[in-house]
Structures are given as structure tokens and as C-alpha cells.
Backbone as a chain_set.jsonl record, in Angstrom:
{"seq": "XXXXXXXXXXXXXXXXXXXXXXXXXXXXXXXXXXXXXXXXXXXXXXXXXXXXXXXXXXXXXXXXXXXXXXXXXXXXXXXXXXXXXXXXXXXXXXXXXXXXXXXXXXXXXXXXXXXXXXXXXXXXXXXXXXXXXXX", "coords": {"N": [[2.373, -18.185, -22.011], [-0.061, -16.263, -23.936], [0.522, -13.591, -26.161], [-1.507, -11.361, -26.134], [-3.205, -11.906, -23.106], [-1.113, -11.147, -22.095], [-0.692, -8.8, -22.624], [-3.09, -7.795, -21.472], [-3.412, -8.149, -18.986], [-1.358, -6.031, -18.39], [-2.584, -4.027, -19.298], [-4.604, -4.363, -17.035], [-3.345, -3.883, -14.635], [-2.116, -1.613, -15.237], [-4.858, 0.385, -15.602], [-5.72, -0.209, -12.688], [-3.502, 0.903, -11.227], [-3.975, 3.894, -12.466], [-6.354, 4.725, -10.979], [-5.231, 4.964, -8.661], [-4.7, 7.53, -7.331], [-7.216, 8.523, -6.905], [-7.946, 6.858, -4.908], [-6.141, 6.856, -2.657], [-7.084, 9.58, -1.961], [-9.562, 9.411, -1.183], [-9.15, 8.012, 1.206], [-8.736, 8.944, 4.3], [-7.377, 7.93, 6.149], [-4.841, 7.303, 5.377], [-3.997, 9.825, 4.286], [-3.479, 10.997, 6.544], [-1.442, 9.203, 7.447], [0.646, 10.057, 5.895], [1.008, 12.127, 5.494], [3.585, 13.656, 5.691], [5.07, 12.161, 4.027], [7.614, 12.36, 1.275], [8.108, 11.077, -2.021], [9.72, 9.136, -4.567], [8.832, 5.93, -6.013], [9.528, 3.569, -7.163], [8.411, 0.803, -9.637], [8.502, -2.405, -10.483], [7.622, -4.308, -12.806], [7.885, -7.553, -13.836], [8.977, -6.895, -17.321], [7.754, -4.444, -17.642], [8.292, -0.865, -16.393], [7.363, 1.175, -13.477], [6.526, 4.221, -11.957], [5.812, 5.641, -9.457], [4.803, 8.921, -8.1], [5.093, 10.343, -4.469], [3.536, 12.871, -3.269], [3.08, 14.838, -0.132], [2.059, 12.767, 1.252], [-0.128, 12.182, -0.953], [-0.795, 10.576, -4.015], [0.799, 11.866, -6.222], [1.791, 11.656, -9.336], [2.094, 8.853, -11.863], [3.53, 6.981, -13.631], [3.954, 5.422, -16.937], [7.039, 3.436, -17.827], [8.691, 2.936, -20.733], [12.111, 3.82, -19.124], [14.987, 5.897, -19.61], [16.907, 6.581, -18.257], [15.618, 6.067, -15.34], [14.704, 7.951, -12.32], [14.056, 7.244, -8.681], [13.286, 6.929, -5.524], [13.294, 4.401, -4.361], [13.164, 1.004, -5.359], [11.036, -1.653, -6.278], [11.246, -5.184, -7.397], [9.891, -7.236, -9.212], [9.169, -10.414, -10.75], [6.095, -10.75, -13.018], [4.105, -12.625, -12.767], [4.787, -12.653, -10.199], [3.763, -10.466, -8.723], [1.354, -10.866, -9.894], [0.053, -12.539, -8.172], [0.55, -11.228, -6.113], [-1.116, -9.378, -5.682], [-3.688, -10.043, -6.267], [-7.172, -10.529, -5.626], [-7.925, -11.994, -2.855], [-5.425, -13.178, -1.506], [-3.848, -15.897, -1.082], [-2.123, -17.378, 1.78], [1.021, -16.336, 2.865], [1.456, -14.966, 0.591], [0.161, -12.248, 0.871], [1.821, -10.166, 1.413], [4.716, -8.15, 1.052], [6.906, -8.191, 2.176], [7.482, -11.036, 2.398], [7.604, -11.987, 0.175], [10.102, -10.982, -0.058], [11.411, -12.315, 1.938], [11.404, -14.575, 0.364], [12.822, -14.297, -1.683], [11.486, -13.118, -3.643], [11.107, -10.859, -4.793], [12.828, -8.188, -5.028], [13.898, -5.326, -3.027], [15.183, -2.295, -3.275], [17.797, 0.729, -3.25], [17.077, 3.864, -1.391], [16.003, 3.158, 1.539], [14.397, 4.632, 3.739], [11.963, 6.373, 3.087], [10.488, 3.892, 2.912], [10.571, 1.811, 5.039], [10.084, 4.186, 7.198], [7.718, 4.713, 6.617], [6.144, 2.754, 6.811], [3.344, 1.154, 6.928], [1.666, 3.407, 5.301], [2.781, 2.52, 3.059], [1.921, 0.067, 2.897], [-1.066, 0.332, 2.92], [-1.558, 1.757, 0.736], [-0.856, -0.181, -1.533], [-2.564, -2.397, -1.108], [-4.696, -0.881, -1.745], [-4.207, -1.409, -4.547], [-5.157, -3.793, -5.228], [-7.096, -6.44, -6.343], [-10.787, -5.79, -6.977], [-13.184, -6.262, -5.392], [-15.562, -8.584, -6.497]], "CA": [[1.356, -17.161, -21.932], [0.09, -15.284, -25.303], [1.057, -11.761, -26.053], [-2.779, -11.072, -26.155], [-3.157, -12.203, -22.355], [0.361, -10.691, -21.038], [-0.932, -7.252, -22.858], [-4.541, -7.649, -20.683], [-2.85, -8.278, -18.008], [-0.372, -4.808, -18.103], [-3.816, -3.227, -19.024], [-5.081, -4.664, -15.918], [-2.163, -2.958, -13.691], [-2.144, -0.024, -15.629], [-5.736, 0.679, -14.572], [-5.094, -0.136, -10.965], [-2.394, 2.071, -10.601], [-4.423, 5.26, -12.485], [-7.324, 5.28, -10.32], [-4.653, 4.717, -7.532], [-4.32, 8.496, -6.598], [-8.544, 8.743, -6.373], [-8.314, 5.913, -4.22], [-5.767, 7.165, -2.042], [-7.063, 10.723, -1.975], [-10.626, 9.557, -0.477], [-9.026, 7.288, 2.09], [-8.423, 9.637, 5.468], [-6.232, 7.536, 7.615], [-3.853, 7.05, 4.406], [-3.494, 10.651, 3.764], [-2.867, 11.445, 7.456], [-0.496, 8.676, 7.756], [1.578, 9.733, 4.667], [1.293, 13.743, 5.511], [5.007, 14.24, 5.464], [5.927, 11.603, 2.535], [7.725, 12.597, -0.209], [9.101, 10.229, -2.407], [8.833, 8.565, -5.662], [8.822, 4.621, -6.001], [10.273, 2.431, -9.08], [7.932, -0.761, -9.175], [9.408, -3.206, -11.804], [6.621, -5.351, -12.579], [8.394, -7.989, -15.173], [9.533, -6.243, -17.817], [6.983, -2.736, -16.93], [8.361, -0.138, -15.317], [5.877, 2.216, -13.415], [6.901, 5.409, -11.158], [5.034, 6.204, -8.645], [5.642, 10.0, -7.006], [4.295, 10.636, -3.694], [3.737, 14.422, -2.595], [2.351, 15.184, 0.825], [1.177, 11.416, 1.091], [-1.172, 12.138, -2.468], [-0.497, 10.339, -5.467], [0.812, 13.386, -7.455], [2.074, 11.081, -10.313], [2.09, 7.89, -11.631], [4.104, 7.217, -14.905], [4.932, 4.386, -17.227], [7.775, 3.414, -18.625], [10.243, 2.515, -20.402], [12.372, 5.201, -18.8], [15.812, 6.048, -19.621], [17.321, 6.77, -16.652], [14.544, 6.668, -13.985], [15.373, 8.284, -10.8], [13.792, 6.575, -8.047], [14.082, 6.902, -4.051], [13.454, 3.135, -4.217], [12.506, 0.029, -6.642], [10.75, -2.68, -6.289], [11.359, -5.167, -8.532], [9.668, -8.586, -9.381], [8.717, -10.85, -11.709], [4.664, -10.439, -13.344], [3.762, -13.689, -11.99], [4.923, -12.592, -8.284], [3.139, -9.059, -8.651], [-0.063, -11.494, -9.839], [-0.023, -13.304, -6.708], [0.471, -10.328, -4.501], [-2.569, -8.179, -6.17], [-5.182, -11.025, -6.417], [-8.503, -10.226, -4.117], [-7.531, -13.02, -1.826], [-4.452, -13.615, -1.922], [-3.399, -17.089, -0.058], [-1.287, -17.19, 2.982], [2.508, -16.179, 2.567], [1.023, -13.605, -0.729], [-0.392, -11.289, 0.712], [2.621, -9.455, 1.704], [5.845, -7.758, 0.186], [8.082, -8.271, 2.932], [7.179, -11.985, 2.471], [8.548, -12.161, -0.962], [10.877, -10.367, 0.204], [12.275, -12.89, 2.187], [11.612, -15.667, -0.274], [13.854, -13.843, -2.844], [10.999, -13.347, -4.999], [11.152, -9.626, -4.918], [13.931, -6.769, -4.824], [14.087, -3.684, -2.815], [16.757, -1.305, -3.299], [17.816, 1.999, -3.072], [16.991, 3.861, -0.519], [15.158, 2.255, 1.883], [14.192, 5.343, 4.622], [11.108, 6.335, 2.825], [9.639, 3.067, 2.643], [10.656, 1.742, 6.074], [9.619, 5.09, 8.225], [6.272, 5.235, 6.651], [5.507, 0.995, 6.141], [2.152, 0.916, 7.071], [1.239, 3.709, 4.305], [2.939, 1.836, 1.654], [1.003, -1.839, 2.765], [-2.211, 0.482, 2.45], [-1.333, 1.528, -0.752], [-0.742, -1.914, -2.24], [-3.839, -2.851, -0.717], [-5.488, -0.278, -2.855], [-3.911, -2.401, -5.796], [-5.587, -5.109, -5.281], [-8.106, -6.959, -7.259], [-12.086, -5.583, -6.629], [-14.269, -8.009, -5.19], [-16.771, -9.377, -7.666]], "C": [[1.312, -16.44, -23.273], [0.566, -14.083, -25.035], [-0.042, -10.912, -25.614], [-3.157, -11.219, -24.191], [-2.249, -11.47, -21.379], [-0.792, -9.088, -21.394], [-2.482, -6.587, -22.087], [-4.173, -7.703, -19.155], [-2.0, -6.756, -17.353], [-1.803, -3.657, -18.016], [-4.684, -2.915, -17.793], [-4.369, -3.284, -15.061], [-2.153, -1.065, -13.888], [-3.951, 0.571, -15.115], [-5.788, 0.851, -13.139], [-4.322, 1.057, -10.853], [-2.874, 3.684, -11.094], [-5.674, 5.922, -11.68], [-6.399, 4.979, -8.568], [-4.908, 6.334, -6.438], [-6.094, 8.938, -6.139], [-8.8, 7.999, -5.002], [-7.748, 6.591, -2.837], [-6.359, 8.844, -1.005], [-8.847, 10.3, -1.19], [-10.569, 8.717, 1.144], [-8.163, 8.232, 3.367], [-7.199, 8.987, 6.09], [-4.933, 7.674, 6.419], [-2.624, 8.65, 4.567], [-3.157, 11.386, 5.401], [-1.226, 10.611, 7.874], [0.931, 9.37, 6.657], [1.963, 11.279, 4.406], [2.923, 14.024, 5.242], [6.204, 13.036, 4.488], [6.114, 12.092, 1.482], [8.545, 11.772, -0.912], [8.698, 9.545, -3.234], [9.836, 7.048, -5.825], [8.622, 3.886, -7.268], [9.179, 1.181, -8.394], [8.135, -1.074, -11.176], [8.42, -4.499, -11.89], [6.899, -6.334, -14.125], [9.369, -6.96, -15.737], [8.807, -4.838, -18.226], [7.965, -2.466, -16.128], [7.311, 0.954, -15.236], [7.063, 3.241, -11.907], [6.102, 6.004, -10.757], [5.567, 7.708, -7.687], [4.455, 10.395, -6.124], [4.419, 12.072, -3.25], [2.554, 14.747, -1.718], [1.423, 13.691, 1.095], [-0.155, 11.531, 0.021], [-0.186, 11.851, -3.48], [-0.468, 11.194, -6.456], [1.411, 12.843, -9.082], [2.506, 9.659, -10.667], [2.197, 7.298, -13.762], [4.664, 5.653, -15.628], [5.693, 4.469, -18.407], [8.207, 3.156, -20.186], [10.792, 3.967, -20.187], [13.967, 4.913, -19.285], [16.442, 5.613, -18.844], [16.073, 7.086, -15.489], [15.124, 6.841, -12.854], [13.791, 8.293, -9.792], [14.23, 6.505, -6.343], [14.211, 5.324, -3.629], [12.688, 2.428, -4.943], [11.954, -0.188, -5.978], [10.383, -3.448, -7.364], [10.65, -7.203, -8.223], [9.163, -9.024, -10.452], [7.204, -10.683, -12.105], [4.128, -11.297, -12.676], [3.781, -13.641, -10.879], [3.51, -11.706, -8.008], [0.906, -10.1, -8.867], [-1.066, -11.994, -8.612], [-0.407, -12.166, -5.484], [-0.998, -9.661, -3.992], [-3.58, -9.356, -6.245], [-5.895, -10.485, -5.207], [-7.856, -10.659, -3.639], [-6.408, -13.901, -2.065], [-3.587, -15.163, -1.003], [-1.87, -16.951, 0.913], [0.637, -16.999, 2.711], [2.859, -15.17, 0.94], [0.243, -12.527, -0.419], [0.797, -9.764, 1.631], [3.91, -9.361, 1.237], [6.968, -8.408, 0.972], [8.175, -10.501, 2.973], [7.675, -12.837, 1.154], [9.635, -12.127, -0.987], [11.909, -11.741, 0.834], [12.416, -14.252, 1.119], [12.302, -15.484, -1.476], [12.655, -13.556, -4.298], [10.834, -11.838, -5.622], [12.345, -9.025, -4.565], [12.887, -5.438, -4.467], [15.286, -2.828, -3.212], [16.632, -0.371, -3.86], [17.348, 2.772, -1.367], [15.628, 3.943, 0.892], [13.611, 3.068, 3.231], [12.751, 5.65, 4.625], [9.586, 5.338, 2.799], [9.602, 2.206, 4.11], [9.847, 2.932, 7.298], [8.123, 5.373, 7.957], [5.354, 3.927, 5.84], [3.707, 1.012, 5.968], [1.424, 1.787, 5.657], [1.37, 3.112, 2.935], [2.046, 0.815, 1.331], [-0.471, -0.649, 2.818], [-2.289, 0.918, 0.834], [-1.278, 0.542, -2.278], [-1.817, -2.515, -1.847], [-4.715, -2.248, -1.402], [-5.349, -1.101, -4.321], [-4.505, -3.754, -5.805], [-7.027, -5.29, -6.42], [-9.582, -6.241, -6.451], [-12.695, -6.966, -6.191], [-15.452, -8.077, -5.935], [-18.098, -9.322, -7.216]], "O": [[2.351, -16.025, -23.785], [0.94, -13.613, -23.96], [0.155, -9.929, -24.899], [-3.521, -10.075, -23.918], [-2.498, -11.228, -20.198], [-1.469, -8.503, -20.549], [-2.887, -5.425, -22.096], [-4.877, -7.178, -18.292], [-2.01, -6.438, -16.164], [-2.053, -2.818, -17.152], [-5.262, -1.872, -17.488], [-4.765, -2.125, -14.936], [-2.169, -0.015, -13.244], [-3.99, 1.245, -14.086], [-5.885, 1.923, -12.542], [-4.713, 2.104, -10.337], [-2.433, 4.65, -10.473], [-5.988, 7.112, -11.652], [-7.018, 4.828, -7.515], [-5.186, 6.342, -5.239], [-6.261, 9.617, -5.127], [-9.617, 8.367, -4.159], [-8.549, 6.89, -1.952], [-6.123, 9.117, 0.172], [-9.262, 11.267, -0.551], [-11.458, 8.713, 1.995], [-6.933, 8.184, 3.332], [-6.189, 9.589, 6.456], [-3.965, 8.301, 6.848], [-1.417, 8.765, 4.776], [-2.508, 12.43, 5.341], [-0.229, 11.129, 8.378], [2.096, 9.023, 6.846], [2.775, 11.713, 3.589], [3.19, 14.814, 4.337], [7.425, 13.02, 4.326], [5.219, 12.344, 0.676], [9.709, 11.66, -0.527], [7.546, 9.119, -3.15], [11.064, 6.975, -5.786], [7.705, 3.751, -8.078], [9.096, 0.767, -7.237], [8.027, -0.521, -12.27], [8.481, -5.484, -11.155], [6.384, -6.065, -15.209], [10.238, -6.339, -15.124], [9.314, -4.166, -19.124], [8.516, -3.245, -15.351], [6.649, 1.496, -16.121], [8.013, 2.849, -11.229], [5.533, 6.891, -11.394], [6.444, 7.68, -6.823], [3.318, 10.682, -6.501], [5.527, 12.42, -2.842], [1.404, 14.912, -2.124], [0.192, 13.689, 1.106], [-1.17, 10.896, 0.309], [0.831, 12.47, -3.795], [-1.306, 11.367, -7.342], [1.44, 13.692, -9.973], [3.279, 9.139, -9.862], [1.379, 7.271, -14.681], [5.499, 4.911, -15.111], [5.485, 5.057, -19.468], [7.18, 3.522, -20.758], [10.342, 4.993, -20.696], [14.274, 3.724, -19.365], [16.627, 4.416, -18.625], [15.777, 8.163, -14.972], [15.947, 6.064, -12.371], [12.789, 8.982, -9.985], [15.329, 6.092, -5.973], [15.011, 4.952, -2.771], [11.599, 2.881, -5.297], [11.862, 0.492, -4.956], [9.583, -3.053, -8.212], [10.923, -8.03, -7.354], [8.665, -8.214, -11.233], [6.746, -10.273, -11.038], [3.487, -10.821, -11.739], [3.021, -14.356, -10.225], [2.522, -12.047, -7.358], [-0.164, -9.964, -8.273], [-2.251, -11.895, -8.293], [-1.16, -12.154, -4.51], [-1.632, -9.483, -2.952], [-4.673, -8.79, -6.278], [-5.417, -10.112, -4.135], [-6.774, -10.071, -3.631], [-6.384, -14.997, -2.625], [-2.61, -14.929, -0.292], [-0.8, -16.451, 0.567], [1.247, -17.977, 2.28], [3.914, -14.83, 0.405], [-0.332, -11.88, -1.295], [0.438, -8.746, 2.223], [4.428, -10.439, 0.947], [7.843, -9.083, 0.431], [9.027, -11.063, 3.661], [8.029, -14.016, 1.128], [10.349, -12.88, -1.649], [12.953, -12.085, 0.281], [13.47, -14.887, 1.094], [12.402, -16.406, -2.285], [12.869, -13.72, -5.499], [10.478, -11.663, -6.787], [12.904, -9.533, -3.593], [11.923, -4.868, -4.978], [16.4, -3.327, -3.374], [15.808, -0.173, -4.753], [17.353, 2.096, -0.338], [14.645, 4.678, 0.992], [12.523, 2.582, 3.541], [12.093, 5.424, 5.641], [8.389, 5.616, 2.728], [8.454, 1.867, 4.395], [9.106, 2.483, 8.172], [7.391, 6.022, 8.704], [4.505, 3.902, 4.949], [3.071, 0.882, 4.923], [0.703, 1.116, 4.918], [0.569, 3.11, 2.001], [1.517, 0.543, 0.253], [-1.332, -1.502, 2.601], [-3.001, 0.412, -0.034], [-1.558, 0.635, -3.473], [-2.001, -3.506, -2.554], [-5.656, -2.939, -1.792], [-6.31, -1.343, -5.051], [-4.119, -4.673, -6.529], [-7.68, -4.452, -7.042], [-9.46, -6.154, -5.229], [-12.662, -8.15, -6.525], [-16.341, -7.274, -5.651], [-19.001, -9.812, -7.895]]}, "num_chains": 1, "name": "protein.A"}
């Protein structure tokens, strides 16, 4: 892959993820589901890191790295190529879900896990906001 290509590519993501908190913030069921989340989320996309902090289920910040020490209630960590797969519009059967990587080792969770478990469904709408536009 060129450098030119990888760096259109982070551009890509990095878009996605700044109109993330508009996205979130007009979507009702999201912000009822996510009323009493607080908690900010490491995603390790390659060699990106991005920090997502959630306050009151609204995208109150959304930061990239490289970080020092980032403090993190929980990663997620995969290769660019996984993260490609996941975020495509239409993503083909056994990609369109984390926990699905998850088991195929192609992703890391870790840390702690409470946040992201007790309030699943907000996260998989969230990542669904990341997705590719339809054309």
C-alpha cells in the first residue's frame, strides 16, 4: 500500500470519527440509550490511536493520537485492514460485527470491559455511525 493511500485512508477515519458526535447527538434512541454512559474508549486502528470520551451518552471528545500515556476505560485494538472491513457500507457476512472479530482474533478488547458490555447496543450504534455513506 503507498504512503499516499494509507494517509487517505487515516483522513478517511479521521473524518468519520469528527462528525461522529453530530451524528450521535441527532440520533434520539442513541442518546437515550447511552443517558448514563460515561466513559472514554481507546480504538487502535493500526498504528492510529483515537480516544473517544463519552459524557452523558454525547460525544464530548474525540482525540488523536499519538498519546503518551492514554488513559482509557477500554481499547480496542486492530489492525487498518480489519477496521476497513468492519466500516465499509456493506460490509459482507461475518464483518459487520466487532464481537465477530473478536472471536476470530482479529481484534483486541481490553481493559475494562463494564462500560462496553452494560451499554452494547449503544456502542454497535455508534460504529454503525462509522460506517461508510451510501453513494
Amino acid at each position: 500500500m503507498s504512503e499516499a493511500s494509507a494517509a487517505t485512508r487515516r483522513e478517511s477515519i479521521a473524518a468519520r470519527l469528527a462528525s461522529l458526535s453530530a451524528k450521535v447527538a441527532a440520533d434520539a434512541s442513541m442518546l437515550r440509550r447511552g443517558r448514563w454512559l460515561n466513559a472514554t474508549c481507546q480504538l487502535d486502528i493500526g498504528d492510529t490511536t483515537w480516544l473517544l470520551r463519552i459524557v452523558d451518552g454525547r460525544v464530548a471528545e474525540v482525540r488523536s493520537g499519538p498519546f503518551v500515556t492514554p488513559s482509557a476505560d477500554f481499547a480496542i485494538s486492530g489492525e487498518a485492514a480489519v477496521w476497513r472491513r468492519f466500516l465499509a457500507r456493506d460490509p459482507p457476512p461475518g464483518d459487520h460485527d466487532l464481537f465477530a472479530f473478536l472471536k476470530r482474533n482479529e481484534v483486541r478488547v481490553t481493559g475494562d470491559l463494564h462500560p462496553l458490555m452494560s451499554h452494547l447496543l449503544y456502542w454497535k450504534a455508534l460504529f454503525a455511525h462509522l460506517r461508510e455513506e451510501a453513494r
